[in-house]
C-alpha positions in Angstrom: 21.6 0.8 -74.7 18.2 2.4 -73.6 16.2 0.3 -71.1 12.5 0.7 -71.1 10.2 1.4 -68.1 7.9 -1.4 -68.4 10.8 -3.6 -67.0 10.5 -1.7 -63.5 6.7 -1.6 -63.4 7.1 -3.5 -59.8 7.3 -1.3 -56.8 10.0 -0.5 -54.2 9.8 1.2 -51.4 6.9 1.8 -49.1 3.2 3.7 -49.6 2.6 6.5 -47.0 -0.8 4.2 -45.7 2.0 1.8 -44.7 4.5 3.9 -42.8 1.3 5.5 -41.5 -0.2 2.2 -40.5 3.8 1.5 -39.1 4.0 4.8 -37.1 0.6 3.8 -35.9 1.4 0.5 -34.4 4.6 1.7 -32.9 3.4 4.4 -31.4 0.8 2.3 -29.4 3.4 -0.5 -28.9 5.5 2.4 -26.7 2.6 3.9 -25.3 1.6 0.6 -23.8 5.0 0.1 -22.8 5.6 3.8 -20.5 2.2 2.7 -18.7 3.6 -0.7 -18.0 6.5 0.8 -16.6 4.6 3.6 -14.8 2.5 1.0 -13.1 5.1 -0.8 -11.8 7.0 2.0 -10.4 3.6 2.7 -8.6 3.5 -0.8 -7.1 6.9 -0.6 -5.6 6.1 3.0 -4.3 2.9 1.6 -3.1 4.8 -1.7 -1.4 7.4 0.7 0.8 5.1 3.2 1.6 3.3 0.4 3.1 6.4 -1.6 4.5 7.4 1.7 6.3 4.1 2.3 7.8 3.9 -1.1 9.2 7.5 -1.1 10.5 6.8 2.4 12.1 3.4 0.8 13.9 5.7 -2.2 15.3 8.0 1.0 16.6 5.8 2.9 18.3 4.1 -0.6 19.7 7.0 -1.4 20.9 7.5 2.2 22.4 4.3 2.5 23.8 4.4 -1.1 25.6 8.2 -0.3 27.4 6.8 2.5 28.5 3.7 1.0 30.2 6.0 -1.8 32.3 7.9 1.1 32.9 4.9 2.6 34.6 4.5 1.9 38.7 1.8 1.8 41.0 1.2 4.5 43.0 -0.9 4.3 46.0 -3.2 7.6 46.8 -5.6 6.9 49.0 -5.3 3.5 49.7 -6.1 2.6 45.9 -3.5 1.6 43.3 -3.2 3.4 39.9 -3.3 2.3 37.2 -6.0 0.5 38.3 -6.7 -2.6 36.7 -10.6 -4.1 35.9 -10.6 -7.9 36.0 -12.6 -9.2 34.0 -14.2 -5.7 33.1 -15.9 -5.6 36.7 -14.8 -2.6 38.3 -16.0 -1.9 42.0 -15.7 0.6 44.0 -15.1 4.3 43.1 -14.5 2.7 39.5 -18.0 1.1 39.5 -19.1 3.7 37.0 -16.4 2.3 34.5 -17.8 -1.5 34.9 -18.5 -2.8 31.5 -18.9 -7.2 30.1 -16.0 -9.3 29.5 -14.7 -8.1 26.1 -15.3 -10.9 23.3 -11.9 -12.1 22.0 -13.0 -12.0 18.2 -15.6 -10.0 16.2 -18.9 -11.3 15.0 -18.8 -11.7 11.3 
């Protein structure tokens, strides 16, 4: 029995424009996909770089205030130091250092 070849005239199988067109789309699908996952990995970098700088501000904040009510008077000369302006109106030997009453916010 000898079966013709106008019974398989259909195709099977795929063209090369196809798998090209295929190879194509993938390709893009898993480039999109590593930048995705790049960009978040920069985000979180990003977010505890910035967590860690805050926390070490708070730190040395913290550090720098103990230190200052650590700090004492000391009398020389009949004046205390640290010598403190009220108000910004210094008098005195400190008169030079006179300056207005800081504003508590900035003028937008």
């Amino acid at each position: 029995m000898h079966i013709g070849h106008k019974q398989f005239h259909g195709r099977s199988g795929l063209g090369l424009i196809e798998v090209t067109i295929s190879a194509t789309i993938l390709f893009l699908l898993a480039a999109s996909l590593v930048e995705a996952v790049d960009q978040v990995g920069a985000l979180g970098r990003a977010g505890s770089v910035d967590g860690r700088m805050q926390i070490d501000a708070q730190d040395a904040v913290t550090k720098i205030t103990q230190d200052l009510k650590a700090a004492a008077f000391v009398n020389a000369n009949g004046k205390d130091y640290p010598y403190l302006f009220e108000d910004g109106d210094a008098d005195g030997d400190f008169a030079a250092h006179s300056h207005p009453v800081p504003i508590e916010h900035a003028p937008v």
